[in-house]
C-alpha positions in Angstrom: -12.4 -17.4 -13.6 -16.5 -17.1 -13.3 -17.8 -16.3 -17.2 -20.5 -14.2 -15.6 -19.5 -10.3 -16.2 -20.4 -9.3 -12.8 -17.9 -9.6 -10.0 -19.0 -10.3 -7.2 -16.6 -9.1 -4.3 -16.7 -9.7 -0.6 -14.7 -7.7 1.9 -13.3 -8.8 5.2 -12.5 -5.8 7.6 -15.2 -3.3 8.1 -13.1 -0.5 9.8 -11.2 2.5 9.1 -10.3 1.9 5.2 -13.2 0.0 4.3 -15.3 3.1 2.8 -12.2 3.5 0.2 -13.2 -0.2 -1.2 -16.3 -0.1 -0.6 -17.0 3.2 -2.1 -14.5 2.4 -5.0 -16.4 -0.7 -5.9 -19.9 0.9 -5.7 -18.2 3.4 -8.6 -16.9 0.3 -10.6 -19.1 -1.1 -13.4 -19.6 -4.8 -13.5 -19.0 -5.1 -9.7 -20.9 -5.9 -7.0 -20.3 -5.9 -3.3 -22.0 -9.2 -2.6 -20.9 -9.8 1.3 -18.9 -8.2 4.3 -17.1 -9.6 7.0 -16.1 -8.4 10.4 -16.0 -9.9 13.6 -17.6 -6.8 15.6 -20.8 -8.5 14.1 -22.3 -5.2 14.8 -20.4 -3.2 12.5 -20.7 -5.9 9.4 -24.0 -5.3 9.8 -23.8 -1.6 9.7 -21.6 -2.3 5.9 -24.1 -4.5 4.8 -27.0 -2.4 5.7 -25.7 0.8 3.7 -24.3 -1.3 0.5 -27.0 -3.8 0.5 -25.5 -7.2 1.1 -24.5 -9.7 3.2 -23.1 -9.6 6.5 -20.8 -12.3 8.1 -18.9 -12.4 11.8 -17.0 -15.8 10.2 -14.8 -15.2 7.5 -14.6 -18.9 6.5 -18.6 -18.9 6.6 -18.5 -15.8 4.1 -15.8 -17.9 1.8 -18.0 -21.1 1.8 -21.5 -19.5 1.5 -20.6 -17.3 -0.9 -20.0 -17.5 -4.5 -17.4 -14.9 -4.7 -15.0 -13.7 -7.4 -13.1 -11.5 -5.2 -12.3 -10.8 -1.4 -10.8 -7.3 -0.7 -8.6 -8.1 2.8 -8.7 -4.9 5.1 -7.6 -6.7 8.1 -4.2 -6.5 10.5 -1.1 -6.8 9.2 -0.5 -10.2 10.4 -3.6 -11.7 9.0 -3.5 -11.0 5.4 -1.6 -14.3 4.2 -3.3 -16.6 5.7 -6.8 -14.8 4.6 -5.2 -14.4 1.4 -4.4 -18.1 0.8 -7.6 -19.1 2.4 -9.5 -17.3 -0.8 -6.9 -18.5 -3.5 -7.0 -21.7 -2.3 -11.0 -21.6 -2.9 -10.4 -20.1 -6.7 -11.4 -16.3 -5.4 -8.9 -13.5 -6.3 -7.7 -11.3 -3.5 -6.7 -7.8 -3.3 -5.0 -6.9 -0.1 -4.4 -3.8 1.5 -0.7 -3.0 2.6 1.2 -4.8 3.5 1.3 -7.9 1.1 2.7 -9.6 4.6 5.3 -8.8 7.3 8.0 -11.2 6.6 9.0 -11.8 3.1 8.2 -15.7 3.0 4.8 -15.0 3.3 4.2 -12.6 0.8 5.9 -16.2 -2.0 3.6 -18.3 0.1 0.6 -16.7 -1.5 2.2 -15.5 -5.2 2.7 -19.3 -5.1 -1.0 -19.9 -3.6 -2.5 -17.4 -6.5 0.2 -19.2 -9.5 -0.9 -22.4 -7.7 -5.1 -21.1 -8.3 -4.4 -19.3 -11.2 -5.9 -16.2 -9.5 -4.8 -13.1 -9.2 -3.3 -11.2 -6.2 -3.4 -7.6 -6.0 -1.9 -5.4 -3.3 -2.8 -1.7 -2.6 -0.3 0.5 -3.1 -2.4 3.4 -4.3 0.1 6.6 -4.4 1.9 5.1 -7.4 -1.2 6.5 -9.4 -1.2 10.1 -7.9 -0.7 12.9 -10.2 2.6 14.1 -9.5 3.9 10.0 -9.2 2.4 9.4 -12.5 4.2 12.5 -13.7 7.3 11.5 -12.8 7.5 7.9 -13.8 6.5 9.3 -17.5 9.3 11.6 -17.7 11.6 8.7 -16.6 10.2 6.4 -18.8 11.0 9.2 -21.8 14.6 9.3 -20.3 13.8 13.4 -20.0 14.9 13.3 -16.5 18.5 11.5 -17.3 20.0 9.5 -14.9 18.4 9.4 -11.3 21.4 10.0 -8.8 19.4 10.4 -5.0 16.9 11.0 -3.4 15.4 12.1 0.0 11.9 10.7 2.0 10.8 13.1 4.8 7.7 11.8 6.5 6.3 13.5 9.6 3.1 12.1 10.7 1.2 12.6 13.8 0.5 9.2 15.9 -0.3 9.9 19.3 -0.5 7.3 22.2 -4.4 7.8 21.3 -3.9 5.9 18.1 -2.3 3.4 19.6 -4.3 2.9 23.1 -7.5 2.1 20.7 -6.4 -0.6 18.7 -5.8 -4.2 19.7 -3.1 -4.6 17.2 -1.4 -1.9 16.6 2.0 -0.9 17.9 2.9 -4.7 18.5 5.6 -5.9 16.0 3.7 -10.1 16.3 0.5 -8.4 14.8 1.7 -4.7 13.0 5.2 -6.1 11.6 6.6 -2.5 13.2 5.5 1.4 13.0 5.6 4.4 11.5 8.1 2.5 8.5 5.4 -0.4 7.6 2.5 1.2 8.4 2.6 4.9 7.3 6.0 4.9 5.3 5.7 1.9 3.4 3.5 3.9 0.6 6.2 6.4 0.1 9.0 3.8 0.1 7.5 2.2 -2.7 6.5 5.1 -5.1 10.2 5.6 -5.0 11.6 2.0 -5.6 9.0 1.9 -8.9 10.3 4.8 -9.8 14.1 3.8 -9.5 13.1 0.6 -10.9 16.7 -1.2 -10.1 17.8 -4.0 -7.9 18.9 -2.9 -4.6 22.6 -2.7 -3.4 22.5 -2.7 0.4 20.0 -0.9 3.5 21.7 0.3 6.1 19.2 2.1 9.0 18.0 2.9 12.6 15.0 2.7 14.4 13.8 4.1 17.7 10.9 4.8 19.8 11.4 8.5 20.9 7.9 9.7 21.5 5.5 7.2 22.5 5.7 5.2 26.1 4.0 1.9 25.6 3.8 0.7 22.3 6.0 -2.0 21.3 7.2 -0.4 17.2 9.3 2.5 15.9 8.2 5.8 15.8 11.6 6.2 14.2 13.5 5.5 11.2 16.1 6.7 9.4 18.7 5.4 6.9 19.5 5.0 3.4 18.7 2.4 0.9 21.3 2.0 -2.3 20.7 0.4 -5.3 22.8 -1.5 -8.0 23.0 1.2 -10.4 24.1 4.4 -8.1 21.1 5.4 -7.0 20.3 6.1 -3.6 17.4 7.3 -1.1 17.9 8.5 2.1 15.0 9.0 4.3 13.7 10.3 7.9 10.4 9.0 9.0 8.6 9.7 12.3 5.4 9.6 13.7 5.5 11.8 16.6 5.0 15.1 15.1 2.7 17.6 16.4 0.3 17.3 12.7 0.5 15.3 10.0 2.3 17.2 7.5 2.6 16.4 3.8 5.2 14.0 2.8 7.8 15.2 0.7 10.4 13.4 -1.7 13.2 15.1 -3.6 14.5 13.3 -6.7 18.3 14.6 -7.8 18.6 13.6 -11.7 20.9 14.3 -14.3 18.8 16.6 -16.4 16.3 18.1 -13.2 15.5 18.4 -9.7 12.1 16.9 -8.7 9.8 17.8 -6.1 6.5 15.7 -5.1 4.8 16.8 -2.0 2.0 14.6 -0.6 0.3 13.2 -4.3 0.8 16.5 -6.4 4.8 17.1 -8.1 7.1 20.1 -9.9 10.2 19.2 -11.7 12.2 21.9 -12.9 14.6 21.1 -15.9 18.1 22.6 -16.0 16.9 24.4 -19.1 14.2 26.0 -17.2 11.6 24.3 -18.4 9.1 23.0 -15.8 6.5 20.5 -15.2 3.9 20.7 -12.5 0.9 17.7 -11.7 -2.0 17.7 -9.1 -5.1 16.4 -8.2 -8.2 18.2 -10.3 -11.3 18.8 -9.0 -14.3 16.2 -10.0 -11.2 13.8 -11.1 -11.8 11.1 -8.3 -14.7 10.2 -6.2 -15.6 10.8 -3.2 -15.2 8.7 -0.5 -17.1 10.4 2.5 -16.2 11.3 6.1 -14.1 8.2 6.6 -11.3 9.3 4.5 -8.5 10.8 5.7 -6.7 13.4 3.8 -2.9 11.6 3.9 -4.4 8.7 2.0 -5.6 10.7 -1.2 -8.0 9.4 -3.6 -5.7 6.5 -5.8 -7.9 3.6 -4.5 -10.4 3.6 -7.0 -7.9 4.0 -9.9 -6.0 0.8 -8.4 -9.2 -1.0 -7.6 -10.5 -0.4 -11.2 -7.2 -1.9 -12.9 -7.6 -4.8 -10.5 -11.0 -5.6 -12.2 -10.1 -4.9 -15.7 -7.1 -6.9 -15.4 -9.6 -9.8 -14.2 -11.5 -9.0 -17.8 -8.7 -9.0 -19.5 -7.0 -11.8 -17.6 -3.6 -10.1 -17.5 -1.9 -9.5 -13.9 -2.7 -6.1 -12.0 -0.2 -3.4 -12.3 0.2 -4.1 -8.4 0.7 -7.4 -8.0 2.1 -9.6 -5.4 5.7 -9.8 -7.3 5.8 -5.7 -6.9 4.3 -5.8 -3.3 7.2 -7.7 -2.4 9.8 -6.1 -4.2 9.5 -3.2 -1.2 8.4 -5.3 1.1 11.8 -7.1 0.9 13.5 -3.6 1.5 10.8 -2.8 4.5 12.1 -6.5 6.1 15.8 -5.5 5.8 15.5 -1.7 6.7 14.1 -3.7 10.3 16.9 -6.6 10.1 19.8 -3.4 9.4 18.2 -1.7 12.7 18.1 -4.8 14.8 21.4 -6.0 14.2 23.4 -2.6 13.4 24.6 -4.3 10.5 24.7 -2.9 7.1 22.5 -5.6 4.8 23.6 -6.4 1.4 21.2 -7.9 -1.6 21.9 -10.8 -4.4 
C-alpha cells in the first residue's frame, strides 16, 4: 500500500455503469480518478474529458503508465479475472463489478492473486446496503426476528431482444456466464444468502428461454436453494416481462413476516409491532441520467467502505470470499438446470 493519502483510481469500462463509480468516487474524499480505460477510444475520451484525467484504449498501457492504487473493472463478465489478476499482480487493488467471475475457480484464482499481493479485492454487490436490507440484517443480528424458516425471490424484469441485439456480449453464456439469474438476479440472490448467513444444503432448479429468439442465456429460472440449518428460498426470475417491476422478497421467521420490495422493507412482528426502512431524500448522491432506477443508489456507500478499508487496512465488507459464497450457488443453480440433477454442498 502507497503512504500517500490520495488514492488514485483508474477505471476500465466506460459504459453503462460507469457514472455510478465514477460519480461515487468524485463524492469520496482522498480519491482521485486518475485514468479511464475503454476500447471505444472515443468514449474514454468522453470519461476523461468530463472527470479530468487520462484516457487509455489499452488497459495494460493504463496499468503500466499509471501509478495507480486502484482499478474499478466495469467490463463483461468474462473478463473480470484476468483484468483483476492483471492489477493485483502489479500491487493495485481492484474492485469489480458483479460478477466476481463466472465459474467458481476463477473467482480463488484472484482471492489467491490479491492474498498473493496483499491487496485487496472488492466486488459490488451494492443492495446489501439498502435501507430495507440493512434493516433486516439488524433485526437478525438482534435475534428479534427468531429463527428464519423460508423465503420467496420474485424478479420480473424487462429485457427485450433490443437489449440483447446491441451488445457484443451479452446473451452468450462464453462471455455473460448466463441471463436473467447472473446478470439481473444475482444481486437479489445474494442480499438473501447474507442474510441467512448458513452453509448451503443443496440447489435444485430450471432454466429456460421462453421469450427471447436468438440469444443464447436464460430468461428463465426458477428453483429453490436449501440451506444446512432449515432454511430455504424459493425463487422465480424472468426477464421477459412487459416493465421492469420492483423486486420483491418475503422472509417467513419465527417471530415476523418480512417484506422488502426493490431497496425499501416492512416487517410486521406477531405482536403487532412493525418496522418500516426506505430510501430518504438527500441521503445518497446523485448519479445523473445514466442511472437506472432498478440499481438504486448503494454504490457509493460500497465504494466508500472499499476506500476506508484501504485506510484502515482491514478487508472490505464485500470481498472476494463473500462474492463467491453466491457465486458458488449462481454456478450450481446453472449445473442443477443442465443436468436435472439436484446438487448437494460439503
Amino acid at each position: 500500500m502507497k503512504d500517500s493519502k490520495l488514492f488514485k483510481a483508474g477505471i476500465v469500462g466506460c459504459g453503462t455503469i460507469f457514472p455510478m463509480h465514477a460519480e461515487s468516487l468524485t463524492n469520496t474524499p482522498g480519491v482521485k480518478i486518475s485514468a479511464v480505460c475503454d476500447i471505444k477510444a472515443a468514449r474514454a475520451r468522453k470519461a476523461a474529458k468530463k472527470y479530468n484525467c487520462r484516457p487509455y484504449s489499452d488497459y495494460q498501457e493504463m496499468l503500466c503508465k499509471e501509478n495507480l492504487d486502484v482499478v474499478h473493472v466495469l467490463t463483461p463478465h468474462y473478463l473480470h479475472p484476468s483484468m483483476s489478476i492483471q492489477a493485483l499482480n502489479k500491487k493495485i487493488n481492484v474492485l469489480t463489478e458483479k460478477p466476481v467471475s463466472i465459474d467458481p475457480d476463477d473467482a480463488r484464482k484472484m482471492i489467491a492473486a490479491a492474498k498473493k499481493n496483499n491487496m485487496k479485492l472488492g466486488v459490488i454487490l451494492q443492495n446489501r446496503y439498502n435501507p430495507g436490507s440493512q434493516l433486516v440484517k439488524k433485526n437478525i443480528l438482534n435475534n428479534k426476528l427468531g429463527r428464519i424458516k423460508s423465503a420467496k425471490l420474485v424478479l420480473s424484469y424487462s429485457k427485450p431482444d433490443s437489449y440483447y441485439r446491441k451488445s457484443d456480449w451479452k446473451g452468450r453464456f462464453k462471455l455473460e456466464g448466463g441471463g436473467v439469474l447472473i446478470d439481473q438476479a444475482i444481486h437479489f440472490v445474494d442480499v438473501l444468502v447474507w442474510l441467512i448467513n448458513d452453509k448451503v444444503d443443496f440447489v435444485e432448479a430450471n432454466t429456460a428461454r421462453r421469450m427471447h429468439k436468438f440469444i443464447e442465456v436464460e430468461d428463465l429460472a426458477e428453483g429453490v436453494i436449501k440451506f444446512k440449518k432449515g432454511a430455504y428460498v424459493c425463487f422465480y426470475l424472468i426477464n421477459f416481462y412487459s416493465y421492469d417491476a420492483d423486486p420483491e422478497i418475503e422472509i417467513d421467521c419465527q417471530n415476523a413476516r418480512v417484506r422488502m420490495v426493490k431497496d425499501s422493507a416492512r416487517i410486521g412482528f406477531y405482536d403487532g409491532k412493525i418496522l418500516e426502512a426506505k430510501p430518504m431524500p438527500g441521503q445518497y448522491i446523485d448519479y445523473g441520467k445514466g442511472r437506472r432506477d432498478y440499481w438504486g443508489y448503494c454504490h457509493w456507500i460500497q465504494i466508500k467502505d472499499f476506500y476506508q478499508a484501504l485506510k484502515e487496512n482491514r478487508q472490505p465488507q464485500i470481498n472476494g470470499l463473500e462474492a463467491l459464497k453466491t457465486q458458488e450457488i449462481i454456478w450450481n443453480i446453472y449445473k442443477s438446470a443442465r443436468t436435472g440433477k439436484r446438487i448437494y454442498f460439503n
